[in-house]
N, C-alpha and C positions, 0 to 999 in steps of 0.2 A: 783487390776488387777494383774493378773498372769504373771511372766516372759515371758511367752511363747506369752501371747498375747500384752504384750507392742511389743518385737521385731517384732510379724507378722504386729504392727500397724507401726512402724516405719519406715519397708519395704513398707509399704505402701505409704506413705507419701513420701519417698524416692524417690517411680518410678511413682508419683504423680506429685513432682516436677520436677524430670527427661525426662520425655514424656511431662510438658510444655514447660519448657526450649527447647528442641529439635521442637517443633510445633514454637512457637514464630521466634527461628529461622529461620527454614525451611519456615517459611512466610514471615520474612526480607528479607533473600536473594532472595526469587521468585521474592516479589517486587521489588529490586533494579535490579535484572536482566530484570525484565517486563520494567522497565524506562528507562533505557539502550538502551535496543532495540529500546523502543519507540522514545529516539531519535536517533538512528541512522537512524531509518527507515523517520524521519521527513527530517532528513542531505541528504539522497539518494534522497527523493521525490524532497523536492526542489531543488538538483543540479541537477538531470534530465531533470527539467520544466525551470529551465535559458538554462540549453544547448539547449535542443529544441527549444527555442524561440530564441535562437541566429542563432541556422541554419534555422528557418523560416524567420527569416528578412533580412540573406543574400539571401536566396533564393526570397524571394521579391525585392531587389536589383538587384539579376542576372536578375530577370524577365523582370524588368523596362528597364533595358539596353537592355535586346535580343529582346523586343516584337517586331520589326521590323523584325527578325531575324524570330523567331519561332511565331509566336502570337498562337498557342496553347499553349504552356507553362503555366503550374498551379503552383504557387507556392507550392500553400499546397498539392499537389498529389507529388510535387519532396521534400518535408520536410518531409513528410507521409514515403515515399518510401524509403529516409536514414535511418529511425527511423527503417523500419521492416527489415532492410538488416543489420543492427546494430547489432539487438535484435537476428538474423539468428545467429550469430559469440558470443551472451555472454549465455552463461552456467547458469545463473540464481540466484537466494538466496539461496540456500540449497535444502531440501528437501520442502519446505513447501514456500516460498517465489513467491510473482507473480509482474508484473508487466503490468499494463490496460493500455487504451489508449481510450479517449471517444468523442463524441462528441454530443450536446443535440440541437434535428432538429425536428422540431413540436411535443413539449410535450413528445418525446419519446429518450432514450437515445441508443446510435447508437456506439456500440463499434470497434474500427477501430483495437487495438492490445490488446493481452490475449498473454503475455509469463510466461510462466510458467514451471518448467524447463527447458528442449530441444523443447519441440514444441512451435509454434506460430501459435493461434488457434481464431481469432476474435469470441465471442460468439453472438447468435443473440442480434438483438435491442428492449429494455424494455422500458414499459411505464415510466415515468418521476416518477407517482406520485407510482411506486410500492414501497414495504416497502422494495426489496431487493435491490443493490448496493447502499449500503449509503453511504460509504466514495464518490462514485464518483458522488451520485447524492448531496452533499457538495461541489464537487470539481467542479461542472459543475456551481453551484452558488454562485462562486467565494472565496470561503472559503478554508481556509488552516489549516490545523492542525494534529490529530490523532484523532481513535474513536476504540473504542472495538464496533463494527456492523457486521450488516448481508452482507455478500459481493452480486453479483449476482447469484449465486451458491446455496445460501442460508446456507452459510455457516460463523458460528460468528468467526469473524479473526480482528488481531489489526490490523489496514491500517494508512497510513501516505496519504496525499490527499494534493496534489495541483493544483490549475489552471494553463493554460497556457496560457495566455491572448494573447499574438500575431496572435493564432490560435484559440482562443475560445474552446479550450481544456479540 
């Protein structure tokens, strides 16, 4: 083999292992940044879903004491109604970050909050068994976790999904 074609081989070999090296990494890091989020977004989901459920049960509380008072009084239309006036005042996940709110009422899932960004946009209600909202058609069957799925949108997003069980949420 000729000088000239050892070094071209060499060069080769070089930017062979140099362009893995650089991949291998570039895919350690994406995944440990992917798991990161994954749990922060699991930390946010469930501290949202205890708060809610705490101001649903005091709002079941106030109820029980006023219904002499007011007997139209709904609990969950005054815990609903904190939650969108809440969501009115917070600024959102970034660019890309949303936040549902659902509820599942004969086989079809019935979305009450859609923030995402600045707006707060309820989207219509989907059948139960459609293949789209899977974190929240999980969350609505009392399952908690993460999922790379299709949101309602139809669009494939990591979701963090929890119930809210005081509300059937």
């Amino acid at each position: 083999m000729s000088e000239r074609k050892r070094l071209l081989f060499l060069i080769l070999i070089l930017s062979v292992i140099s362009i893995s090296i650089s991949s291998i990494t570039i895919g350690i890091l994406y995944r440990t940044a992917f798991e990161e989020n994954r749990e922060i977004l699991v930390n946010i989901a469930q501290s949202r879903a205890r708060i809610i459920e705490a101001m649903a049960r005091y709002d079941i509380e106030k109820a029980d004491m006023i219904i002499d008072e007011d007997p139209d009084h709904d609990s969950f239309t005054a815990t609903l109604s904190q939650i969108n006036e809440a969501h009115k005042k917070f600024e959102g996940f970034g660019e890309t970050g949303e936040f549902t709110l659902a509820s599942l009422d004969t086989n079809e899932i019935h979305f009450l909050l859609r923030h995402r960004h600045s707006d707060i946009i309820a989207p219509d209600h989907m059948p139960f068994d459609s293949e789209l909202a899977e974190p929240m058609r999980l969350a609505l069957t009392g399952k908690s976790g993460t999922i790379v799925g299709l949101d309602y949108r139809g669009e494939r997003v990591l979701a963090a999904f929890e119930p809210v069980d005081v509300l059937n949420l």
